[in-house]
C-alpha positions as CSV (number, residue, x, y, z in Angstrom):
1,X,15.4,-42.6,-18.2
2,X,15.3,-38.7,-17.8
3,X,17.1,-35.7,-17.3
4,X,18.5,-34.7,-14.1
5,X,18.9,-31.3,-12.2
6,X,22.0,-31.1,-10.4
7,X,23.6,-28.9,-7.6
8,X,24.4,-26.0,-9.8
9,X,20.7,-25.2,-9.8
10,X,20.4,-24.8,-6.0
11,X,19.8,-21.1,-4.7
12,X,20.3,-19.9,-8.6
13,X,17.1,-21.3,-10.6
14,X,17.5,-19.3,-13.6
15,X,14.8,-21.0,-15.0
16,X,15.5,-21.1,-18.7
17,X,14.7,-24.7,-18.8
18,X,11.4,-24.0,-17.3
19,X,10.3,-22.0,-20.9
20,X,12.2,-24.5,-23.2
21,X,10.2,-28.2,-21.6
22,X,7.1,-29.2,-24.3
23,X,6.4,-31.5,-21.5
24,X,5.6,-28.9,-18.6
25,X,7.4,-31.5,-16.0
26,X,10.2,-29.0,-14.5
27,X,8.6,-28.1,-11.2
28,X,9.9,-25.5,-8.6
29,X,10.7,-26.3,-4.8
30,X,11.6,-23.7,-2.4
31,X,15.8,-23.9,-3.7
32,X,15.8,-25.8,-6.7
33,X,14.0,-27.1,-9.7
34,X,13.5,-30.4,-10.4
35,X,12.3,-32.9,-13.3
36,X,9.4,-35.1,-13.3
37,X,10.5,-38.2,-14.6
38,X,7.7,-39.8,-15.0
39,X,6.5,-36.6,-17.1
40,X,9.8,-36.1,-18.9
41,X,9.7,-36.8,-22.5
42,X,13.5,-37.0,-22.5
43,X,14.1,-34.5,-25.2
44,X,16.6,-32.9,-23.8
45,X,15.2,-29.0,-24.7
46,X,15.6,-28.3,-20.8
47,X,19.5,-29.5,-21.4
48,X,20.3,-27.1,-24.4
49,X,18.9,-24.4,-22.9
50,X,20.5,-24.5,-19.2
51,X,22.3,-21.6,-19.2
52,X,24.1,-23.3,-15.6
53,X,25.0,-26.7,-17.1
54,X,22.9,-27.6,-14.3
55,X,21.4,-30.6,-16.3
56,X,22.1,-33.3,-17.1
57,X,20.8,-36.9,-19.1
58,X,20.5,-39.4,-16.1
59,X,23.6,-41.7,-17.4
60,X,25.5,-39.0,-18.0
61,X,26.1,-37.5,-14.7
62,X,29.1,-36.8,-12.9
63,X,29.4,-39.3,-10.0
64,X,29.6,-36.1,-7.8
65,X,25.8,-35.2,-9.0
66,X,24.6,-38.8,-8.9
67,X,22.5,-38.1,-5.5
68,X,20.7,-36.1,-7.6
69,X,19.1,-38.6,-9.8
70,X,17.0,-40.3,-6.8
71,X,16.6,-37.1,-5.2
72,X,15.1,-35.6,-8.3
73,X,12.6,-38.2,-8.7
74,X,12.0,-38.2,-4.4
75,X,11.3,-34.7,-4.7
76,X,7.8,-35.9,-6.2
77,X,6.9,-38.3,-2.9
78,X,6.7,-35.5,-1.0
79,X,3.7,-34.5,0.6
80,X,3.0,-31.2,0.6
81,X,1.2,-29.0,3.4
82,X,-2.1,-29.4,3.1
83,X,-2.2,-32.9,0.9
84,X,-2.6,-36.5,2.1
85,X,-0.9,-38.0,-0.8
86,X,2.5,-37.4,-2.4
87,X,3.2,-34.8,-5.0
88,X,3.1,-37.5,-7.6
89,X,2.7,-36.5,-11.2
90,X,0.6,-33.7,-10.9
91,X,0.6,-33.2,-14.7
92,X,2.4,-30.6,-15.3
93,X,4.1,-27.6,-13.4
94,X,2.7,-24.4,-14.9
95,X,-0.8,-25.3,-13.4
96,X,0.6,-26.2,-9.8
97,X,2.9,-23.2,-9.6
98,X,6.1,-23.2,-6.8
99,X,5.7,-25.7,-4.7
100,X,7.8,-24.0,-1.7
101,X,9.5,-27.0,-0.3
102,X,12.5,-29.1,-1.0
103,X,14.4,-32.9,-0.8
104,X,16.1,-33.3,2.6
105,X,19.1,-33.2,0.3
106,X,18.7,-29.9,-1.0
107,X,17.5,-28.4,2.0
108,X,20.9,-29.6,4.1
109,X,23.0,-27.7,1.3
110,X,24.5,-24.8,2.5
111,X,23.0,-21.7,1.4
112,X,24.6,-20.3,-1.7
113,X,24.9,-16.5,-1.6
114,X,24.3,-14.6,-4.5
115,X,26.3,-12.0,-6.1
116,X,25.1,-8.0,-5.6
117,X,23.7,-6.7,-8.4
């Protein structure tokens, strides 16, 4: 079980999970962030302190999100340029930085634009 980043994330990542996870697993793609869950604790810090609602616990997702919860977790099969192996559980996210790429299912979501500042 884990906790899952939905669509509200894409093209946004405001990142306040990213500070609030003891467990380091909320890694950046090129779009979105996602959660490791093998390296999720399930403590649900990242949750509280979402300030998109962009998260959710895995059995608590809308059924419009619930692509999310396999692509979340396929996020860390990919192989990334330069690698032979998957992405895997790298242990933790801090060390490996972005990462620069996203799931197929991310990547096909139209772009969101953002508001002018």
């Amino acid at each position: 079980m884990t906790y899952v980043i939905g669509s509200a994330c894409v093209d946004v990542m405001d990142k306040s999970c990213v500070a609030e996870c003891p467990a380091d697993c909320i890694y950046e793609g090129a779009r979105s962030l996602y959660i490791n869950p093998n390296e999720c604790v399930d403590c649900g810090a990242c949750k509280i302190a979402c300030r998109l609602d962009a998260i959710e616990y895995e059995t608590d997702l809308p059924e419009e999100e619930l692509a999310h919860l396999a692509d979340n977790a396929d996020f860390f099969l990919t192989v990334l340029p330069g690698r032979d192996a998957p992405l895997g559980s790298p242990g933790g996210a801090h060390g490996l930085g972005p990462v620069g790429v996203d799931t197929p299912l991310v990547a096909a979501m139209p772009m969101r634009e953002t508001p002018a500042h």
